[in-house]
N, C-alpha and C positions, 0 to 999 in steps of 0.2 A: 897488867893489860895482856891479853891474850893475842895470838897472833897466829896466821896459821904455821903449822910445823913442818920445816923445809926439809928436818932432819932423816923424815920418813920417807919413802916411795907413794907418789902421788899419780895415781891412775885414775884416768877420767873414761867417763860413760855418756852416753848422752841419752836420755830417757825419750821414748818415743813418743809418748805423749806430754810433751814439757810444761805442755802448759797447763793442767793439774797441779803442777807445783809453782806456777804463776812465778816462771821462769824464764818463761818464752825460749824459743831455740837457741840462744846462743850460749847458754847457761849450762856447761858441765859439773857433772855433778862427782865429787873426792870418793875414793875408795883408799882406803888406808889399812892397815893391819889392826884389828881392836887389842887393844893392851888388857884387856878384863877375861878371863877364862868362865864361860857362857857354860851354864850345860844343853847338849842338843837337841834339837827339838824332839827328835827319838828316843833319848832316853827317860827315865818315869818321871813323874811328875813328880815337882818338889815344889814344896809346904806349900800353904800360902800366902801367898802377898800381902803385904800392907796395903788395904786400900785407901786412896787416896781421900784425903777429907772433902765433905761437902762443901764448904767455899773455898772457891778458885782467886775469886780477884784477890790480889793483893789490898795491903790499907794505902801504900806508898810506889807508887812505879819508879824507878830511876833510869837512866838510860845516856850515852854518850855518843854525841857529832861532831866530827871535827872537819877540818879542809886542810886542805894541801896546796902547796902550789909550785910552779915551775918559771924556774926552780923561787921565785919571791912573789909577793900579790905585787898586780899591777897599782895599787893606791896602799895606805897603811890599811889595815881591816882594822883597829881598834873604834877609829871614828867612824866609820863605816858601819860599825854594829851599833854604836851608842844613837847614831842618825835613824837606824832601821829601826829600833825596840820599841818607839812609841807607835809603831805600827798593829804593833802586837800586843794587846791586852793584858792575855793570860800571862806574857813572858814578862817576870819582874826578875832585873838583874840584882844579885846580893850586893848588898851595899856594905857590909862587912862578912868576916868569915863564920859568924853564928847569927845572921839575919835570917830568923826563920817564916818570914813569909817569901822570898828568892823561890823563883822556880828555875831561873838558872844563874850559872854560874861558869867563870872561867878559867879551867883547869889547868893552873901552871908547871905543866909535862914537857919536858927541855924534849929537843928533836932527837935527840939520840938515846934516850926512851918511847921515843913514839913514833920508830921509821914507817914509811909507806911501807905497802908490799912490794914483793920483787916483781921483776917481768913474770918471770915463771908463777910465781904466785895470783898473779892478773888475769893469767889465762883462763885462771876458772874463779876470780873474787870481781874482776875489772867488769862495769855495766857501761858499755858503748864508747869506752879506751879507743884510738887507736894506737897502734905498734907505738908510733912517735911518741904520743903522750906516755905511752905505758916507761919508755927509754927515759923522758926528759924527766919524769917523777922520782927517778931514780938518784937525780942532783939537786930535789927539793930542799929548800936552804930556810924555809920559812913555814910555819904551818898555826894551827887555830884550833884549838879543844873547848869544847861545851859541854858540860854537866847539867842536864835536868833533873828534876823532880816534880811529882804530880799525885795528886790522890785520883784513880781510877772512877773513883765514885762519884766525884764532883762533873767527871764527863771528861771530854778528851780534846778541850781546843790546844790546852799545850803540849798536849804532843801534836796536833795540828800545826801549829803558829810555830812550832818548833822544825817543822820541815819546810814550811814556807818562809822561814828566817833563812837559816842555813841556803834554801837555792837563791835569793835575793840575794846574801853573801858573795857568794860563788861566783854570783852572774858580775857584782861590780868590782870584784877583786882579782877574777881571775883563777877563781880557785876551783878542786877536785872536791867532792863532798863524800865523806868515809861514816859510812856507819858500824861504831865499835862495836854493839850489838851480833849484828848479822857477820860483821867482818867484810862487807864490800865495800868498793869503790865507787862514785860514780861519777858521769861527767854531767852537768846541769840538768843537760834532755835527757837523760833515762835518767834521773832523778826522777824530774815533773812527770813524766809518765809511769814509775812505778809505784813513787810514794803519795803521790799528789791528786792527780786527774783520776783517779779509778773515786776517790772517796765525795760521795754524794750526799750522804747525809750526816748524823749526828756522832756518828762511830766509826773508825776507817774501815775498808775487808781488809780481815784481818790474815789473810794469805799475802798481802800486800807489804806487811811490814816486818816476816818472817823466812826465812830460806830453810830449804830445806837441803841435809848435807847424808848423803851415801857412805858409810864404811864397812869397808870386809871383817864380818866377824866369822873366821874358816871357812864354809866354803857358803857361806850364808851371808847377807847386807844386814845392815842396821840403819833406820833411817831415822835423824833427830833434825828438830826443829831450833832455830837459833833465832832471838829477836821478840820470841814472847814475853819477854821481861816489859817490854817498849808499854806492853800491852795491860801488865801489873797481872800477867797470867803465868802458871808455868809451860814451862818448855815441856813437847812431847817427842817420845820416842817409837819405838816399834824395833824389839828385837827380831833375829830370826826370821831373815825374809826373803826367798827367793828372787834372784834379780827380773822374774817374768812378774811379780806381784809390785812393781817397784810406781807402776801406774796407778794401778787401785787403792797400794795401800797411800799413795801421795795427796788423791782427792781423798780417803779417809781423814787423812790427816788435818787436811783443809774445811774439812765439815767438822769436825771435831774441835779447831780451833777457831772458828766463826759461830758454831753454837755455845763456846764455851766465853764469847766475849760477848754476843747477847743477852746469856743468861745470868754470868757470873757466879755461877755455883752448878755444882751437883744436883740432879734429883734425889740422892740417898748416895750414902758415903761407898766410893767405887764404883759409883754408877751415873750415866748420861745417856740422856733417852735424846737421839736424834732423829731431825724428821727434817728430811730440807724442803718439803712443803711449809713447814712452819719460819723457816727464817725468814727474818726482818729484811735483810738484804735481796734487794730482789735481783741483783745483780749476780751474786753467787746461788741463789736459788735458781735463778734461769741457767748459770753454767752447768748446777750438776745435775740439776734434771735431765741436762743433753748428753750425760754421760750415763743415763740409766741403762742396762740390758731387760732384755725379754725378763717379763714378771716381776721388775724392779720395784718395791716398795716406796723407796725411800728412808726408809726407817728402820732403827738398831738400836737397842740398848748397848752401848759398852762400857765395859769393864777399865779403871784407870784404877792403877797400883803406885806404890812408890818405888820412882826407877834407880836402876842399878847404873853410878856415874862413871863415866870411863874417860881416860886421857881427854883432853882439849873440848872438852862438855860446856854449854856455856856456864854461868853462874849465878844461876838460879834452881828456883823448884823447879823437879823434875818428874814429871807423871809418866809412866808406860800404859801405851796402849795392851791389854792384855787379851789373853784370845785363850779364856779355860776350854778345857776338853770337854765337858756336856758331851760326855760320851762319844768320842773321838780319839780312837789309840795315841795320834801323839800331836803334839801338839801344830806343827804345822800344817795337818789336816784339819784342825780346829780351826785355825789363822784361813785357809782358805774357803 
């Protein structure tokens, strides 16, 4: 289980325009040292990339929720969840440990395997903490692990039903809702408001169920995406990025991974032709329309390669966005 890394110096930023990265203002974003030796963007251009294969979804999405609580749930949560499940359709709980129609299941991870974060770690994972809770989390003496699975293809009510479990949970036990995924915390209301209320129709936005995380590679950012798994998508990255492109390239990334959960595949291996006139979503079509500049099209072909993994990456596929020189000296004059 991954965790974030306290061992490192963690410096935070706060992006100007935050909510491109559907972060909303309170949301700082990690810069940390990259452990991987990058070549830069000035110097020549080397080989090329594996591009990324033409289908993106997965055949199986897996993904992990758990709660916390302070420091024990206010009732037991076992009968609580077994009360809640016939609420939910899609969610069949395993009835043994090789029940292969279970889409979920309850992951017997002892507490001291599976601590909360710290305070200091809350400062920038915590969604609507305050100070007190963030303190009292810290003498958690009880908590609650969920394992899903799902095929992407059949549609997506349980990972729906799967969020709407989990905050029903929470609300009658008393509990913090943690999603392994992304690595945050939350408190019930900024649950229902980031995972829940935004999704309208048949597929969530998919900027909704993913974060986006900032780290120092030299005197450059790297910005990767964490929580695409949720989605049976891979994770995207963006090497080499000046901290003033940290706006652009964050609704890049958001358009990138909302056409990439509409379409579920490539137009041609490396390549995705976006057009946010054409998404489905009219909810992120309305947003990044309002984010166009003078003579803004809408539309790009870009380039996805297979990306280059570095310390604490989540774990999955992992795609770069890639930005060739088409005759541009180097490459982050191409990126701009």
């Amino acid at each position: 289980m991954k965790r974030i890394v306290s061992a490192v110096s963690l410096l935070a930023i706060v992006l100007a325009l935050a909510w491109h990265f559907r972060l909303h203002e309170e949301l700082l974003s990690r810069l940390r040292p990259s452990t991987v030796t990058r070549a830069k963007s000035t110097d020549a251009p080397a080989a090329p990339r594996e591009p990324a294969p033409v289908e993106a979804r997965a055949e199986t999405a897996a993904f992990q929720l758990a709660l916390y609580y302070l420091p024990k749930a206010t009732k037991p949560a076992r009968p609580v969840l077994d009360a809640l499940l016939p609420r939910y359709p899609a969610l069949r709980l395993a009835a043994s440990k090789d029940d292969p129609e279970a889409t979920v299941r309850i992951a017997a991870i002892p507490l001291a395997e599976y601590r909360p974060p710290t305070v200091d770690s809350l400062k920038y994972s915590g969604r609507g903490l305050s100070d007190a809770q963030a303190e009292a989390l810290q003498k958690c003496d009880e908590h609650l692990v969920l394992d899903f699975r799902y095929q992407p293809a059949d549609g997506y009510a349980v990972l729906r039903e799967a969020h709407e479990l989990l905050l029903a949970l929470a609300r009658e036990t008393g509990g913090l809702l943690w999603d392994e995924e992304t690595r945050e915390l939350f408190t019930p209301e900024a649950w229902k408001e980031r995972r829940i209320d935004p999704w309208k129709g048949p597929r969530p936005v998919a900027p909704t169920q993913f974060t986006i995380h900032l780290y120092r590679s030299d005197d450059l950012l790297r910005a990767i995406t964490l929580g695409m798994a949720k989605l049976g998508l891979p994770d995207l990255v963006v090497e080499d990025l000046p901290a003033s492109s940290s706006d652009s390239v964050g609704s890049l990334i958001n358009l990138a991974a909302q056409t990439l959960l509409e379409k579920g595949r490539l137009d041609a291996p490396g390549r995705l032709h976006l057009d946010v006139a054409a998404l489905e979503d009219g909810s992120e079509r309305e947003r990044l329309t309002k984010t166009y500049e003078k003579d803004a099209t809408g539309k790009a072909d870009l380039t996805l390669v297979a990306g280059t993994r570095d310390e604490g990456d989540p774990a999955n596929r992992l795609w770069e966005i890639d930005f060739p020189l088409a005759g541009h000296p180097t490459r982050l004059e191409a990126q701009n």
